[in-house]
C-alpha positions as CSV (number, residue, x, y, z in Angstrom):
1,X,-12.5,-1.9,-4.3
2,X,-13.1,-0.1,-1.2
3,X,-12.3,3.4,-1.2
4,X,-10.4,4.8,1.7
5,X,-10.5,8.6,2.5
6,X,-7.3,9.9,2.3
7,X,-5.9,6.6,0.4
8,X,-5.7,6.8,-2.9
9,X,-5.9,4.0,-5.8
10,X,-2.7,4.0,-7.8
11,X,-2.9,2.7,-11.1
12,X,-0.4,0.7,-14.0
13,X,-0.1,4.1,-15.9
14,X,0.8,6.5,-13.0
15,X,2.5,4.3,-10.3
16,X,5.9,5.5,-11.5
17,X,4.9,9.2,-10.5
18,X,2.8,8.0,-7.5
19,X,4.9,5.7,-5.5
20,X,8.7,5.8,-7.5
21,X,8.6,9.3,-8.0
22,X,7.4,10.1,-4.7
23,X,9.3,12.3,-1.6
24,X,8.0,10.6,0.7
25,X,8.2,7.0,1.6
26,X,5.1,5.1,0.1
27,X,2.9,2.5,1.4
28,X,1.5,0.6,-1.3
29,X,-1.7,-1.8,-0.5
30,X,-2.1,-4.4,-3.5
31,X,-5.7,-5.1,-2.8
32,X,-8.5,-6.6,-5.0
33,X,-12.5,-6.7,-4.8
34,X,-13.1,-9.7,-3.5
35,X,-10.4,-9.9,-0.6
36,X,-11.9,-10.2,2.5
37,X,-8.7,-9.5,4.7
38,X,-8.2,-6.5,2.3
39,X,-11.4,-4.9,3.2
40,X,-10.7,-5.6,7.2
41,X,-7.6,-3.3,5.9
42,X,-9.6,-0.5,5.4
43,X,-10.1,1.8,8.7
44,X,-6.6,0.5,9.5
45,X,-4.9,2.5,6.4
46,X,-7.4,5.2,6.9
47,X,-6.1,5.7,10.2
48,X,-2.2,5.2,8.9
49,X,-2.6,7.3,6.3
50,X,-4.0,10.1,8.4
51,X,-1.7,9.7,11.5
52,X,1.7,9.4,9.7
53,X,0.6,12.0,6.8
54,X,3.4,14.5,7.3
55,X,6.0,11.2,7.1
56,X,4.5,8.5,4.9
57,X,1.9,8.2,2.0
58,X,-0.4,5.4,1.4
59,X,-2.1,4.3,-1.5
60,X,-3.7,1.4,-3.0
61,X,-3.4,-0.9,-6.0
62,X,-5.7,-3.1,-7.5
63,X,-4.5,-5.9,-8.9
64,X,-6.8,-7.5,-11.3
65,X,-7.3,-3.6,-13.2
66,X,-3.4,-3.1,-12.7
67,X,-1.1,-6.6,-14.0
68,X,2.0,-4.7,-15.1
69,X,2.6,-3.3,-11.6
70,X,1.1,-6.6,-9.7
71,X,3.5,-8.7,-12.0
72,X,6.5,-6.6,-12.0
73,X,6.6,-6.7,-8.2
74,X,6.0,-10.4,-8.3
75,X,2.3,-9.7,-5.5
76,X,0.8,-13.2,-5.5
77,X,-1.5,-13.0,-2.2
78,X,-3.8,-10.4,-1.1
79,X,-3.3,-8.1,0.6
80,X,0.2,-7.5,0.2
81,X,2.2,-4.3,1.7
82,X,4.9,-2.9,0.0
83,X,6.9,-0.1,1.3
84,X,8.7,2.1,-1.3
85,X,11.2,4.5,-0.2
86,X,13.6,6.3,-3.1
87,X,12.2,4.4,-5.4
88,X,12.5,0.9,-3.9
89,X,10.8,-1.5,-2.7
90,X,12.3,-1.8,1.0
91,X,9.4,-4.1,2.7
92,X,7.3,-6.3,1.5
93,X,4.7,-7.6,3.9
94,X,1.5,-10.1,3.5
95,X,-1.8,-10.4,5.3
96,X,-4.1,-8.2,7.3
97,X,-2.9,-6.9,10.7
98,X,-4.0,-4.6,13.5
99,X,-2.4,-1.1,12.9
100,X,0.0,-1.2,15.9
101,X,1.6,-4.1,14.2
102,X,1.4,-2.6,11.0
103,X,3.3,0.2,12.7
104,X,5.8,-1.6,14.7
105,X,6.9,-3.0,11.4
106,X,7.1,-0.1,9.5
107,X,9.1,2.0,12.3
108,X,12.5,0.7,11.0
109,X,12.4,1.9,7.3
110,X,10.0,4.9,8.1
C-alpha cells in the first residue's frame, strides 16, 4: 500500500478507536495494493489531510489485510471514500477524483 505522510493506515483491530471513536470527522480511504486509481489518490489525500487537518482526519484502510471492516461497510470497488462523522458513516463515495472535487463533495458534511 502506498504510504501517505500524514495518512495513516487503519486497521480491523483499531478502526473502532480510529475512525468511530474519533472527534473529528474521518475520511476513510479503502484502498488495496494493486489499485491503480488508489495510488493516483495519493498526493491528493496528502494534500487533504494536511490542508483540512485542524477539521477532518484521513486515514486509510486496506482491504485485503482488513475483511471485517471492508465487509461490514459492504466496500466492493476500490477506492472507495467513506466519511464518518459521530460514528457514522455519512458519505460514501467511489473512484479517484481531483482534490477540488473531492472537496466540493465533502463541504456539505464537513
Amino acid at each position: 500500500m502506498t504510504t501517505i505522510a500524514g495518512v495513516p493506515e487503519v486497521t480491523d483491530e483499531d478502526f473502532a478507536a480510529e475512525v468511530i471513536g474519533s472527534d473529528l470527522p474521518v475520511l476513510v480511504e479503502f484502498t488495496a495494493d494493486w489499485c491503480p486509481p488508489c495510488r493516483q489518490m495519493a498526493p491528493v489525500l496528502g494534500a487533504v489531510a494536511e490542508e483540512e487537518g485542524d477539521r477532518l482526519r484521513v486515514v486509510q484502510l486496506n482491504v485485503d489485510r482488513n475483511p471485517l471492516t471492508t465487509n461490514a461497510y459492504k466496500v466492493l470497488s476500490m477506492p472507495t471514500f467513506m466519511l464518518f462523522r459521530g460514528g457514522e458513516p455519512v458519505k460514501s463515495m467511489v473512484g479517484s477524483r481531483p482534490k477540488r472535487r473531492l472537496l466540493e463533495e465533502l463541504a456539505d458534511v464537513v
